[in-house]
N, CA, C and O atoms as a MOPAC input file, in Angstrom:
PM7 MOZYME 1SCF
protein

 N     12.15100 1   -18.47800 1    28.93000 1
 C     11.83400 1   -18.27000 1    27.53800 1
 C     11.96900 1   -16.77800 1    27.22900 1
 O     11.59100 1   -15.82600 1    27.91100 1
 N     12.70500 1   -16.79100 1    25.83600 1
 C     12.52000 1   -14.77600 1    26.04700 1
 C     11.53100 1   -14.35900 1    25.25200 1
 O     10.76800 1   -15.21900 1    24.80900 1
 N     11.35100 1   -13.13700 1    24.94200 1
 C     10.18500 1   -12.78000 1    24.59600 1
 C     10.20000 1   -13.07000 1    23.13600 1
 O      9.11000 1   -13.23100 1    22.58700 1
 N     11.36200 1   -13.16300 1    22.39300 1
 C     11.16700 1   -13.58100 1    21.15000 1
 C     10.52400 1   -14.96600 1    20.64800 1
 O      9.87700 1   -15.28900 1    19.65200 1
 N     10.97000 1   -15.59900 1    21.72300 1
 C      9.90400 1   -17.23800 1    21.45600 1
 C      9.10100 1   -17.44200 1    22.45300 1
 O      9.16800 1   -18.55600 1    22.97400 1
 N      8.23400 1   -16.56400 1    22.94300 1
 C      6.90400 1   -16.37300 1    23.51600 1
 C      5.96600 1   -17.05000 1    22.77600 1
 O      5.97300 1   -17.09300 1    21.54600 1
 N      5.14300 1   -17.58900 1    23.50200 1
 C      4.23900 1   -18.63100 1    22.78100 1
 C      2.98000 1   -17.33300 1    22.59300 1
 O      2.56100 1   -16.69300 1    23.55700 1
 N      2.38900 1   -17.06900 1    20.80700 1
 C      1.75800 1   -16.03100 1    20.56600 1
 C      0.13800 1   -16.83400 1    20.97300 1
 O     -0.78900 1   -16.33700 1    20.33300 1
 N     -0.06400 1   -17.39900 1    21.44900 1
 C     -1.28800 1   -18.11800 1    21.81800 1
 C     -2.38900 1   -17.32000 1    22.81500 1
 O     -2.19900 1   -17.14400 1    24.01800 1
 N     -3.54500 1   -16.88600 1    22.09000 1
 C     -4.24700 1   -15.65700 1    22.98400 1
 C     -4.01900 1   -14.45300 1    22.80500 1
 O     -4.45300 1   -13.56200 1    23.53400 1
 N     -2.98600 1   -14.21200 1    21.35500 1
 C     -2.65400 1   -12.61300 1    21.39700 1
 C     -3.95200 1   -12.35900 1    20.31800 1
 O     -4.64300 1   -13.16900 1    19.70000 1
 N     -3.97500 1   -10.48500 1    20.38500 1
 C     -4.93400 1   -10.35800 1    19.18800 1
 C     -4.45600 1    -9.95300 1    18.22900 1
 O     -3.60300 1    -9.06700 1    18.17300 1
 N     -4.98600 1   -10.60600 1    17.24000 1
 C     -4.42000 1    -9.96500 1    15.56600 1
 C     -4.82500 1    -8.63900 1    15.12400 1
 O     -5.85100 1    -8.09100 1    15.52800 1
 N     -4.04600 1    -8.15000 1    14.32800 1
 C     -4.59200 1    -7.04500 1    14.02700 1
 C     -4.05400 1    -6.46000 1    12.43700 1
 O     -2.86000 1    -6.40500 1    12.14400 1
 N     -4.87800 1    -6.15500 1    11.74600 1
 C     -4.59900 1    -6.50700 1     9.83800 1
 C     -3.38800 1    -4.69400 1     9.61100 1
 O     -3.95800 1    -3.72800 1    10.11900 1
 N     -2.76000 1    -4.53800 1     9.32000 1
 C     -2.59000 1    -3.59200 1     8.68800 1
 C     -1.67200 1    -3.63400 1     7.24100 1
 O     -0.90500 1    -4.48600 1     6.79200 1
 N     -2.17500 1    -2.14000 1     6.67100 1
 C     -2.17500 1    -2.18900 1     5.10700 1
 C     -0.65000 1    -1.26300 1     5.08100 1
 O     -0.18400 1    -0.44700 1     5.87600 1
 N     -0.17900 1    -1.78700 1     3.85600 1
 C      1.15800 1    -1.11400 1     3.28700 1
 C      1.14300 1    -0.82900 1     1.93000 1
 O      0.69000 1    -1.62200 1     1.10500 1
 N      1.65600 1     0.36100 1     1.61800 1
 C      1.31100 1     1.04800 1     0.15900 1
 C      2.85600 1     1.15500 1    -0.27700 1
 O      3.62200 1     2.04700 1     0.08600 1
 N      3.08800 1     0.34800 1    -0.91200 1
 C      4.35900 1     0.20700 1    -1.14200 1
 C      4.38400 1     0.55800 1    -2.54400 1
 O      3.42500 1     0.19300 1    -3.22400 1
 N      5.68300 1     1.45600 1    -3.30200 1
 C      5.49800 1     2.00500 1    -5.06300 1
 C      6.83800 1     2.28000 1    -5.56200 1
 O      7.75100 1     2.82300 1    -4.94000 1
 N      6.84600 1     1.94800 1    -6.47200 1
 C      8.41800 1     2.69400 1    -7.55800 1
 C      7.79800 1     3.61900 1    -8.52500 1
 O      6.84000 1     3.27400 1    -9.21700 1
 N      8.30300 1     4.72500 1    -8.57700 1
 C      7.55200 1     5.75300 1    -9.50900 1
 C      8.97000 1     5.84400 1   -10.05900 1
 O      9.26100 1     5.01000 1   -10.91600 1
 N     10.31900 1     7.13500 1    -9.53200 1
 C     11.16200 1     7.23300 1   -10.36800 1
 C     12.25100 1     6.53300 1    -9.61900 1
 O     13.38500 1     6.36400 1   -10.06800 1
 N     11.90700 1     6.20800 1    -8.65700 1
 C     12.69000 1     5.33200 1    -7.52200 1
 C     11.41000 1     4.60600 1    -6.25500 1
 O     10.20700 1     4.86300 1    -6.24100 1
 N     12.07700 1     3.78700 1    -5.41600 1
 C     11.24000 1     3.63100 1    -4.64900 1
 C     10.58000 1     4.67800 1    -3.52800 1
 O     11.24000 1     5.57300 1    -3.00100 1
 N      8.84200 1     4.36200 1    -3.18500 1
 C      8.20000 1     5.32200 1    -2.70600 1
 C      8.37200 1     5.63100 1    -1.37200 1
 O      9.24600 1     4.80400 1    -1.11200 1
 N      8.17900 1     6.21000 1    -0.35500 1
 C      7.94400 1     5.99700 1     1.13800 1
 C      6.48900 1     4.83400 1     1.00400 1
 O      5.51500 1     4.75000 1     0.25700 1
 N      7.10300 1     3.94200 1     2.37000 1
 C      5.63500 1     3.65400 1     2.79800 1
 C      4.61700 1     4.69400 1     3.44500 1
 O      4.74700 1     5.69500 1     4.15100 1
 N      3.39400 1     3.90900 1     2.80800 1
 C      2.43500 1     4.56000 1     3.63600 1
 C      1.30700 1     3.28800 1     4.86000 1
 O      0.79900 1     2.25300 1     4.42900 1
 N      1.22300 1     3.61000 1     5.83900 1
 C      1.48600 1     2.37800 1     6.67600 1
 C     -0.17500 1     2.54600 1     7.56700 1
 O     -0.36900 1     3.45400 1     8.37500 1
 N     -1.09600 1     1.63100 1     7.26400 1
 C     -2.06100 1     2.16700 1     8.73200 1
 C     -2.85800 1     0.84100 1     8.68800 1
 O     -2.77400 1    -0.18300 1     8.01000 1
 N     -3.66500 1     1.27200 1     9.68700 1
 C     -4.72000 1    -0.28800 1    10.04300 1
 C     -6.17100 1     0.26300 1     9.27500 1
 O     -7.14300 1    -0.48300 1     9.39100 1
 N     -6.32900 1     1.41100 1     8.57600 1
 C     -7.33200 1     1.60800 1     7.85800 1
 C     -7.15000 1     1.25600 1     6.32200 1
 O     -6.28600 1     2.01200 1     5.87900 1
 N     -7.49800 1     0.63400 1     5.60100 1
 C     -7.18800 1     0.27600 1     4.26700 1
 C     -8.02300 1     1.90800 1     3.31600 1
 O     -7.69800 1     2.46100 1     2.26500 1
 N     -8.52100 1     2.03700 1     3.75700 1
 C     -9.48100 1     3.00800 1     2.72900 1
 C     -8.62200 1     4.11400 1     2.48000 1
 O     -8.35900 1     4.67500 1     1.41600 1
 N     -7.95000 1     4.48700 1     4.46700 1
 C     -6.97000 1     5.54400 1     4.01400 1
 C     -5.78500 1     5.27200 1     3.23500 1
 O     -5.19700 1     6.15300 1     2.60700 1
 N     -5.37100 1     3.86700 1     3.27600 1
 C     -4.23700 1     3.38400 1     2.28900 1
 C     -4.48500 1     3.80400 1     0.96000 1
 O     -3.88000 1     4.57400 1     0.21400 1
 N     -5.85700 1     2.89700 1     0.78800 1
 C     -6.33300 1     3.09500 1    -1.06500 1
 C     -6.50800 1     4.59100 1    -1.41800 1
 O     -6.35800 1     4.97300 1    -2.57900 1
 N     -6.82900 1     5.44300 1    -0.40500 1
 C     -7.19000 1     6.93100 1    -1.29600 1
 C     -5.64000 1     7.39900 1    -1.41300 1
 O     -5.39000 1     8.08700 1    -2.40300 1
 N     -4.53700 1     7.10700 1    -0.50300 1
 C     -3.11600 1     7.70400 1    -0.79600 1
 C     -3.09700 1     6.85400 1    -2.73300 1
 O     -2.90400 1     7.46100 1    -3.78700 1
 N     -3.27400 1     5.87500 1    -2.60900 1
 C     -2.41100 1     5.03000 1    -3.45000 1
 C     -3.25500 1     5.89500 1    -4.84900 1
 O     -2.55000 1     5.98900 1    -5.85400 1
 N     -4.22300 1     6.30800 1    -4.91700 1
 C     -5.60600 1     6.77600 1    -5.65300 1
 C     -5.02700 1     8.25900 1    -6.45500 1
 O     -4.69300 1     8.45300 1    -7.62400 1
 N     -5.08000 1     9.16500 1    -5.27000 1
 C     -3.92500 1    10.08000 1    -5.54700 1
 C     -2.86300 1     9.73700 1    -6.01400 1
 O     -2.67600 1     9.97800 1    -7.20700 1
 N     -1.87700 1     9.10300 1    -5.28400 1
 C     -0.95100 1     9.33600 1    -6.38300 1
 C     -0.54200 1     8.60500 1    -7.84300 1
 O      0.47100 1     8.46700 1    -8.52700 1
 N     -1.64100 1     8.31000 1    -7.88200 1
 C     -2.18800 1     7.20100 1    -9.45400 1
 C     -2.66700 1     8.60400 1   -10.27800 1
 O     -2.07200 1     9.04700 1   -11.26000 1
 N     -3.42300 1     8.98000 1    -9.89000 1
 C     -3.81100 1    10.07400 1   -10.44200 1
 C     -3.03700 1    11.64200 1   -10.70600 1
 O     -3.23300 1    12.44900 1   -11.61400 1
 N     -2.20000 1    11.70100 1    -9.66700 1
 C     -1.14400 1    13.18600 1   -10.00400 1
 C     -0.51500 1    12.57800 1   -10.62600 1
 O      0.22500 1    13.35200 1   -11.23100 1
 N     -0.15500 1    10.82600 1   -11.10100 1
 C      0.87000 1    10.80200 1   -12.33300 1
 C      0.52000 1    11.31600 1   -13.77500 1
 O      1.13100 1    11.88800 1   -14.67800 1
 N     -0.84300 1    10.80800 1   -13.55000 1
 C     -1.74200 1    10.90200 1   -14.97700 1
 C     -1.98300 1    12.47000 1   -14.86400 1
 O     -1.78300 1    13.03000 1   -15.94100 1
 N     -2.26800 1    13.10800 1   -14.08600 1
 C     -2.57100 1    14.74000 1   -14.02000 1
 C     -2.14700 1    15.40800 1   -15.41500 1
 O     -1.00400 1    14.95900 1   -15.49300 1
 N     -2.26600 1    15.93900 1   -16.20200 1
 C     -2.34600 1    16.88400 1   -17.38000 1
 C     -1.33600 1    16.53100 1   -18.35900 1
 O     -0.60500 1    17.24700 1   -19.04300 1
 N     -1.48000 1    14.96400 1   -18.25800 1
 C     -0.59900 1    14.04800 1   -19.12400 1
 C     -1.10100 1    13.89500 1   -19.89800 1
 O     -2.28400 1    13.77500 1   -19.58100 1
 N     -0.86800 1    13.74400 1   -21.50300 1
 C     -1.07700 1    13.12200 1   -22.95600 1
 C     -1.13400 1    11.42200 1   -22.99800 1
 O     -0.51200 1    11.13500 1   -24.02100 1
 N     -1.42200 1    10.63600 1   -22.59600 1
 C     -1.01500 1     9.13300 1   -22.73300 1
 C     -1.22200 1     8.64400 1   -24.12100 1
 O     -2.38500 1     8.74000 1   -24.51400 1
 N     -0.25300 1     8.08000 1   -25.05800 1
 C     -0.14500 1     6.94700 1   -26.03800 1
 C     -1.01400 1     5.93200 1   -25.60000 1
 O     -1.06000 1     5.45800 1   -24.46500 1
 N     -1.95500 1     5.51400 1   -26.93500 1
 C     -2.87700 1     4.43600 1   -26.44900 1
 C     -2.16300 1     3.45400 1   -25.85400 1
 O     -2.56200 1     2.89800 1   -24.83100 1
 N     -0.85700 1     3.10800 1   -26.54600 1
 C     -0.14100 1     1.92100 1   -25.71400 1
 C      0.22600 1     2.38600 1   -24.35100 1
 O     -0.21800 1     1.76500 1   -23.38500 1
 N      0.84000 1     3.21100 1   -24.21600 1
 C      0.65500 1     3.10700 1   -22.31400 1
 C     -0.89800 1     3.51400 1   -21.74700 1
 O     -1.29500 1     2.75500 1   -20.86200 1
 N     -1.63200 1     4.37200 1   -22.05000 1
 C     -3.12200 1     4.00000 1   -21.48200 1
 C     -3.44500 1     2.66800 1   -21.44800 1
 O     -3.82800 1     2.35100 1   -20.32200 1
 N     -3.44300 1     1.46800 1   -22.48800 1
 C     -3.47300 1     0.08000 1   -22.29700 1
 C     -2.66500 1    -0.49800 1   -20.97900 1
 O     -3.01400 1    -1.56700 1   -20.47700 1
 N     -2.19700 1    -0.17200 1   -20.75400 1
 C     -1.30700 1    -1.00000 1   -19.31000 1
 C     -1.50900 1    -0.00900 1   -17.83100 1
 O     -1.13000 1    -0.34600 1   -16.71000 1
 N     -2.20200 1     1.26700 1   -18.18900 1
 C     -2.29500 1     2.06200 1   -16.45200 1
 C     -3.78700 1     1.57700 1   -16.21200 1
 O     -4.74800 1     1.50200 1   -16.97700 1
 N     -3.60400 1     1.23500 1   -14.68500 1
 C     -5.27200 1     1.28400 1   -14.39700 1
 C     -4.42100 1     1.49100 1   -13.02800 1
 O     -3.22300 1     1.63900 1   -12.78200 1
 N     -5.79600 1     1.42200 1   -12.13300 1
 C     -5.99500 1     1.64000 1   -10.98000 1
 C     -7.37500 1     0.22300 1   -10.45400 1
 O     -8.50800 1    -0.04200 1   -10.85600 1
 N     -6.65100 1    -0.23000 1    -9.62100 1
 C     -7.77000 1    -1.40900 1    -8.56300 1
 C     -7.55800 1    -1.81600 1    -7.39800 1
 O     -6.59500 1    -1.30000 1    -6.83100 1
 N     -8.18300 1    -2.63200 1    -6.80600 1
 C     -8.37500 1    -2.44000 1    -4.95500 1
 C     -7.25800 1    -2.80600 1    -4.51800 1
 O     -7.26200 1    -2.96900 1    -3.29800 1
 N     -6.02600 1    -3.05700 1    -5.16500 1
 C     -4.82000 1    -3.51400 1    -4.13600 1
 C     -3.69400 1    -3.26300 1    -5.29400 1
 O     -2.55900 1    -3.61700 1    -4.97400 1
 N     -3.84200 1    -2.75100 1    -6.48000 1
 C     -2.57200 1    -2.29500 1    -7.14100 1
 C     -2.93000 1    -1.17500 1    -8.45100 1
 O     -3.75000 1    -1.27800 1    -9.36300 1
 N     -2.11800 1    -0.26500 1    -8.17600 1
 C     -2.21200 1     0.59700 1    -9.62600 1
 C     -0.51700 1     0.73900 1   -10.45900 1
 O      0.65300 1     0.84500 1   -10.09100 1
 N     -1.19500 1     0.66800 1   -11.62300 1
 C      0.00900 1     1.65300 1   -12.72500 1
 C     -0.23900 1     2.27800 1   -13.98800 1
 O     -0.65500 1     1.97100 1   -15.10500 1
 N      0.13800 1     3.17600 1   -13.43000 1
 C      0.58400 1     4.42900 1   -14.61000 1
 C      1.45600 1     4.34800 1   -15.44200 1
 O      2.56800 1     4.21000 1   -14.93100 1
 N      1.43400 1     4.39400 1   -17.46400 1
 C      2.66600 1     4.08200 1   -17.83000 1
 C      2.41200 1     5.37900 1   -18.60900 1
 O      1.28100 1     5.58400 1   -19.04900 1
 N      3.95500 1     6.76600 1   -18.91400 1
 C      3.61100 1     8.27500 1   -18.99400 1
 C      4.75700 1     7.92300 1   -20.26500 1
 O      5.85700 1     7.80200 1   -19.72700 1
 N      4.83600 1     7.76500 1   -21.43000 1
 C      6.15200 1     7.60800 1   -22.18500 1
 C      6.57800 1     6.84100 1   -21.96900 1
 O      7.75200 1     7.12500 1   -21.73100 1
 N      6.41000 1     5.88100 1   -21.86600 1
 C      7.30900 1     4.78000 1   -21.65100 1
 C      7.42300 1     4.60700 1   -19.99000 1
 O      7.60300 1     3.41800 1   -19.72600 1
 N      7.38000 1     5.28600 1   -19.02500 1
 C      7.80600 1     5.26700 1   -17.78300 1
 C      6.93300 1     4.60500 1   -17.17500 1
 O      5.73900 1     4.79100 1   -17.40900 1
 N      7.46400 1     3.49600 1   -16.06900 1
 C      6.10700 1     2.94200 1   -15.56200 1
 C      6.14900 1     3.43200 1   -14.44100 1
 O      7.28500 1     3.81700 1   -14.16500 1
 N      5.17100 1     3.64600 1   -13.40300 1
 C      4.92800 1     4.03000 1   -12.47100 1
 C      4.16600 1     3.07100 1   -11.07500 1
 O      3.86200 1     4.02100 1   -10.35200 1
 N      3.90200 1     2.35300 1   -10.63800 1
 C      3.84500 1     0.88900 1    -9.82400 1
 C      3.19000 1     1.54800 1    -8.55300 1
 O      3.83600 1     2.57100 1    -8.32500 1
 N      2.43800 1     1.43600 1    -7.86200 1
 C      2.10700 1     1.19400 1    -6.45700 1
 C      0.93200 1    -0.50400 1    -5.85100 1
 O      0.07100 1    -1.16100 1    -6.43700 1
 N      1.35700 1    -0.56200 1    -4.89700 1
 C      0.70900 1    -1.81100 1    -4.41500 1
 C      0.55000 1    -2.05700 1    -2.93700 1
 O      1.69300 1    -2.04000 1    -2.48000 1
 N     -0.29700 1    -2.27300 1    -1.98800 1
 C     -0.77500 1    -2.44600 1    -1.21700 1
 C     -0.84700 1    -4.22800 1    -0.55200 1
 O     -1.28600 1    -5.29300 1    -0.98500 1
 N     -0.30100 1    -3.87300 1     0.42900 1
 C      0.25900 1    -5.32900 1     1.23600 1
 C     -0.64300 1    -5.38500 1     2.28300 1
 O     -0.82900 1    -4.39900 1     2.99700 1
 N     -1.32700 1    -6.62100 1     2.48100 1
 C     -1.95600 1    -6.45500 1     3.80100 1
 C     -1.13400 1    -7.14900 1     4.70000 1
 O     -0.38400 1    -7.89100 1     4.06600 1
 N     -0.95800 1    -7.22000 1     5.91600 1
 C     -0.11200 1    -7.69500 1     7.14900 1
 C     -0.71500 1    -7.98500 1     8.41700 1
 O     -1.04500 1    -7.03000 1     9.11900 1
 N     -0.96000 1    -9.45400 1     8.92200 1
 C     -1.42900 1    -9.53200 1    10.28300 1
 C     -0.32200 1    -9.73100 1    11.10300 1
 O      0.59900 1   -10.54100 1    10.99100 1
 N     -0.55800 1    -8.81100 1    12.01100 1
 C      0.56900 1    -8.56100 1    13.21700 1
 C     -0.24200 1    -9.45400 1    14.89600 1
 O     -1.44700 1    -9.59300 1    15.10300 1
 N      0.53000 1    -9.75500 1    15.51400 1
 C     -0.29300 1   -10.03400 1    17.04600 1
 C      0.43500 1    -8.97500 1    17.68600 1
 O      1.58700 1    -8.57700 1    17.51500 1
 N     -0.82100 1    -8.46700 1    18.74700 1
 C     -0.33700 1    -7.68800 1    19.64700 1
 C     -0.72800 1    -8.47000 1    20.91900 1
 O     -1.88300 1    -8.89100 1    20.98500 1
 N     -0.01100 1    -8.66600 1    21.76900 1
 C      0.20800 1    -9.38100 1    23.28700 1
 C     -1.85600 1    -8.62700 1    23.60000 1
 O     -2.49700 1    -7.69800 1    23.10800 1
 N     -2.14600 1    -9.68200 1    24.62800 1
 C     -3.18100 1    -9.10000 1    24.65100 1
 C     -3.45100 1    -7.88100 1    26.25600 1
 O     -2.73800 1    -8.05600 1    27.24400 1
 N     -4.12300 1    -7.17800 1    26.24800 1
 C     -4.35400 1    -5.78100 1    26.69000 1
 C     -3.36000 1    -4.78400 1    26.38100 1
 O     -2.96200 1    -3.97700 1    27.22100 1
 N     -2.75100 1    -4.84600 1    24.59700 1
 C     -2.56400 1    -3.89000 1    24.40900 1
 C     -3.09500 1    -3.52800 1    23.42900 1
 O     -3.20000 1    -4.20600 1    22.40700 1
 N     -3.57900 1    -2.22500 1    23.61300 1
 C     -4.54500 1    -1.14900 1    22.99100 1
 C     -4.47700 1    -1.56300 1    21.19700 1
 O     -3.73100 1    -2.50700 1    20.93400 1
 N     -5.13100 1    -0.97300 1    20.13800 1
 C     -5.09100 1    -1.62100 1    18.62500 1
 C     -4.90300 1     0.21500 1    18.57600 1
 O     -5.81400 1     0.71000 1    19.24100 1
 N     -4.17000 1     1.06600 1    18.09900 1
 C     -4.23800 1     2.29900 1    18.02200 1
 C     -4.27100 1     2.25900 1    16.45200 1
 O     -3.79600 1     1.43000 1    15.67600 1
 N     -5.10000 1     3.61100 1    16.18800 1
 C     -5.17100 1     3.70100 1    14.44300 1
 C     -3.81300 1     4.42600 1    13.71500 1
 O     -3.47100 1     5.55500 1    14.06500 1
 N     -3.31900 1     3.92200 1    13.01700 1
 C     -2.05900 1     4.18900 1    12.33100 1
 C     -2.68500 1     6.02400 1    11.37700 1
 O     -1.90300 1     6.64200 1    10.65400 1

């Protein structure tokens, strides 16, 4: 059997978060097994969009920020980030290292 159809039976799971965004193109990921550090990236950069911006009530109506997606809309421009959670198995006795 090769290792690709290894029977995952007994491995340990392990959750990690993805901050995935289109601002003027698509974002880098930001990738870890801590969600909090995910949400404060995603937090920031929700917030340096809005940074010393004027917003039209109509785009203030559509930006928010919440526990697994934000957007910013600056003139018309929308701005998108969102957070994926992902369970991975890792074979077991190997280590869970923090991203």
């Amino acid at each position: 059997m090769t290792n690709v159809c290894k029977n995952t039976q007994g491995n340990t799971p392990i959750k990690i978060y993805v901050l995935h965004g289109y601002t003027d193109g698509l974002t880098d990921p930001i990738v870890s097994t801590d969600y909090e550090k995910v949400y404060a990236a995603m937090k920031t950069a929700y917030e340096n969009a809005l940074d010393g911006v004027e917003q039209e009530d109509s785009d203030r109506e559509y930006s928010f920020l919440e526990g697994w997606s934000a957007t910013a809309v600056v003139h018309g421009d929308w701005m998108e980030w969102q957070i994926a959670e992902l369970e991975l198995q890792l074979p077991n006795g190997q280590p869970a290292s923090q991203a």
